[in-house]
C-alpha positions as CSV (number, residue, x, y, z in Angstrom):
1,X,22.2,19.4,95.6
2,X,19.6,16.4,95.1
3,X,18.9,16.1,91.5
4,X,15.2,15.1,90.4
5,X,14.0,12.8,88.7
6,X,13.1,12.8,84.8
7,X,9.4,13.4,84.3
8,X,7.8,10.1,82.8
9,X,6.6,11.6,79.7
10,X,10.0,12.7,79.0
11,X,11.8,9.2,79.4
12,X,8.5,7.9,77.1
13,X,9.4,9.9,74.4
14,X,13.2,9.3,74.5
15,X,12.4,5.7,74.0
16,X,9.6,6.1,71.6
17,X,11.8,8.5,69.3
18,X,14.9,5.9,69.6
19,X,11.9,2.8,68.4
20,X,11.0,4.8,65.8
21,X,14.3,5.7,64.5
22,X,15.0,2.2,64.7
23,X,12.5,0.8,63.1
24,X,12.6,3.1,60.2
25,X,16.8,2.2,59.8
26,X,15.7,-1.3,60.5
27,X,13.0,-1.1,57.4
28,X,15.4,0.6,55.0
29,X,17.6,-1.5,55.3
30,X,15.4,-4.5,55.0
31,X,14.6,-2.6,51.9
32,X,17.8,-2.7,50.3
33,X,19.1,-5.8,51.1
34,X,16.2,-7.5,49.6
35,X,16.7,-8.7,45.9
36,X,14.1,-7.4,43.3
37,X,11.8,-10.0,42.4
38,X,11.7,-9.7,38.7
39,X,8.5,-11.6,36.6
40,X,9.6,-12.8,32.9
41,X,7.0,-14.3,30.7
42,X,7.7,-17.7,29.8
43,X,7.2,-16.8,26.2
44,X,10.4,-14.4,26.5
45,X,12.7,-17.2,28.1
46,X,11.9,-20.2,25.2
47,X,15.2,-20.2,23.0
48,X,15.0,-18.0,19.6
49,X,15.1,-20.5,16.3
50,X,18.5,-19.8,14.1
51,X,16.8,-19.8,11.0
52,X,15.7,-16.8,8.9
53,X,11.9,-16.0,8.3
54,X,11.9,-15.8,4.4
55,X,8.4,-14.9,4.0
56,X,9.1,-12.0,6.8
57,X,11.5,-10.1,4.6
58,X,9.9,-10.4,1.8
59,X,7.0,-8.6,3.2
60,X,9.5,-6.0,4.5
61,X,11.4,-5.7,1.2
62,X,7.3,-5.2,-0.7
63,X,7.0,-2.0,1.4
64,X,6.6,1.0,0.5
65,X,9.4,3.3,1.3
66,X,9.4,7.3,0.9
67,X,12.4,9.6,0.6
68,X,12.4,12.8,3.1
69,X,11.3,14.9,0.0
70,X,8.0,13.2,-0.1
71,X,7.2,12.9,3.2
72,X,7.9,16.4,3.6
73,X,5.5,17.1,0.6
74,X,2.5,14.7,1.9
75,X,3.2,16.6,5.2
76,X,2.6,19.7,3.6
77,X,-0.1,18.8,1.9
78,X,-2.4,17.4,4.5
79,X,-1.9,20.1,7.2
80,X,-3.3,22.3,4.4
81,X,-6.6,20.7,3.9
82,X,-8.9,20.5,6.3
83,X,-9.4,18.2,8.7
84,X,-13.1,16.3,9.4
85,X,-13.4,18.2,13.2
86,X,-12.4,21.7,12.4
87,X,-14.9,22.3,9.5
88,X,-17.9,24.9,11.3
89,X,-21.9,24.0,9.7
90,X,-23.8,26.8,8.6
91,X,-27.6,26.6,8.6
């Protein structure tokens, strides 16, 4: 019994599917081995000062500060009225 030969085409893509399998292992890998360049402002690496911002709290502590109750009522209150683009002109 002589055994034939492959056909070309079939030997091209067995080597053309092993490439491509390759390749795409060879790129995932690549991939994951890489380390993740990272970009930091320089602003965000320049050491924090110790001291406390006096002025800063102040401002914070001169807010004005609302209890659930009110901010339920101002809530209420404005989804009531209207609003300037839902109001319909008549002429």
């Amino acid at each position: 019994m002589i055994i034939q030969p492959r056909p070309q085409i079939i030997t091209f893509a067995i080597l053309t599917t092993i490439t491509i399998v390759t390749w795409v292992v060879a790129d995932l890998w690549r991939q994951l081995v890489r380390p993740i360049p990272t970009q930091v402002e320089s602003r965000v690496l320049e050491p924090l000062t110790p001291s406390l911002d006096k002025q800063a709290i102040e401002a914070i502590r001169k807010h004005i500060f609302f209890s659930d109750e009110e901010v339920k009522e101002l809530v209420s209150t404005s989804s009531s009225q209207t609003t300037p683009g839902t109001e319909t002109e008549s002429q």
